[in-house]
C-alpha positions in Angstrom: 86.2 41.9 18.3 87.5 39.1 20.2 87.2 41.2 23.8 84.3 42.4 22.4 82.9 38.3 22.4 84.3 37.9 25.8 82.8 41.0 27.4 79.3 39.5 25.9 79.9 36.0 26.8 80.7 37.0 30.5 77.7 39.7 30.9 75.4 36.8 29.9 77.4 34.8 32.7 76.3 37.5 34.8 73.2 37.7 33.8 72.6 34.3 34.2 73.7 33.7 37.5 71.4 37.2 38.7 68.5 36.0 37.2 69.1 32.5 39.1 69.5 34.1 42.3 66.5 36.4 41.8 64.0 33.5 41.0 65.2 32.3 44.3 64.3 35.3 46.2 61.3 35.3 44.1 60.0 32.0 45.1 60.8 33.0 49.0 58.5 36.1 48.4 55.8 34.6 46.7 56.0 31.8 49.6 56.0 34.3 52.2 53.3 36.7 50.9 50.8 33.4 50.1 51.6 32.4 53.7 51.0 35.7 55.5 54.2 36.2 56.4 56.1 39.3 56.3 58.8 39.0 53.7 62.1 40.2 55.1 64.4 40.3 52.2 62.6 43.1 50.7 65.7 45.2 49.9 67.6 42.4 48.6 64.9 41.3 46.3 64.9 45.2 45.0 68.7 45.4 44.7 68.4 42.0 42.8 66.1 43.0 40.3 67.6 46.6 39.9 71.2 44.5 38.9 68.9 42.0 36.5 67.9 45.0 34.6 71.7 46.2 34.3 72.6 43.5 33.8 70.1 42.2 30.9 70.9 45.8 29.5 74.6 45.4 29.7 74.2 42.2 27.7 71.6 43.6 24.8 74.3 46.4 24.4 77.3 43.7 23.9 75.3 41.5 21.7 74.0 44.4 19.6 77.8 45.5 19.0 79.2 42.4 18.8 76.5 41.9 16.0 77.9 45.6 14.3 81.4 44.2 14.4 80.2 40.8 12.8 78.6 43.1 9.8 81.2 45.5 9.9 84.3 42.3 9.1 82.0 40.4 6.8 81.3 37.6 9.9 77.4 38.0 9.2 75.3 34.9 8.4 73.4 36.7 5.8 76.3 37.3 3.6 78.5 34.2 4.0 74.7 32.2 3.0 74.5 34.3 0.1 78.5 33.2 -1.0 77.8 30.0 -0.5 74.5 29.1 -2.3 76.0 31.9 -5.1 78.5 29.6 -5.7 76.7 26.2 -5.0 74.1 27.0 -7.5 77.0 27.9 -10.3 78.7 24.6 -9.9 75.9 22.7 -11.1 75.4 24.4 -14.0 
């Protein structure tokens, strides 16, 4: 579980720092096309969003097991509130 968290932490990293550089690239297009310009880095801005969608994928796919594992040990919020306001409630009475 615990490489599982790190895998999940670093894709979002990732995904992070890709999304970052595509706004960038996004901004120099928009710029470009609103100025008449020809926009150059065509192919970069394609390869950029191509790895955002891996990447954003990669990162669903690690949360969504991480999440499994968290069920599957008991880690869930769900249950651990249910313990917990179970046995608040029956030490007031």
């Amino acid at each position: 579980m615990m490489k599982r968290t790190e895998e999940r932490d670093a894709a979002e990293e990732d995904m992070e720092t890709l999304d970052g550089e595509l706004v960038t690239v996004k901004a120099r297009r928009k710029e470009a096309k609103r100025d008449g310009e020809e926009f150059t880095e065509e192919a970069e801005y394609r390869r950029l969003k191509k790895k955002c969608k891996k990447a954003h994928a990669k990162y669903n796919r690690l949360v969504q097991e991480v999440e499994r594992l968290e069920k599957l040990l008991g880690y869930d919020d769900k249950s651990t509130g249910d313990v917990s306001s179970s046995s608040s409630s029956s030490f007031g009475q």
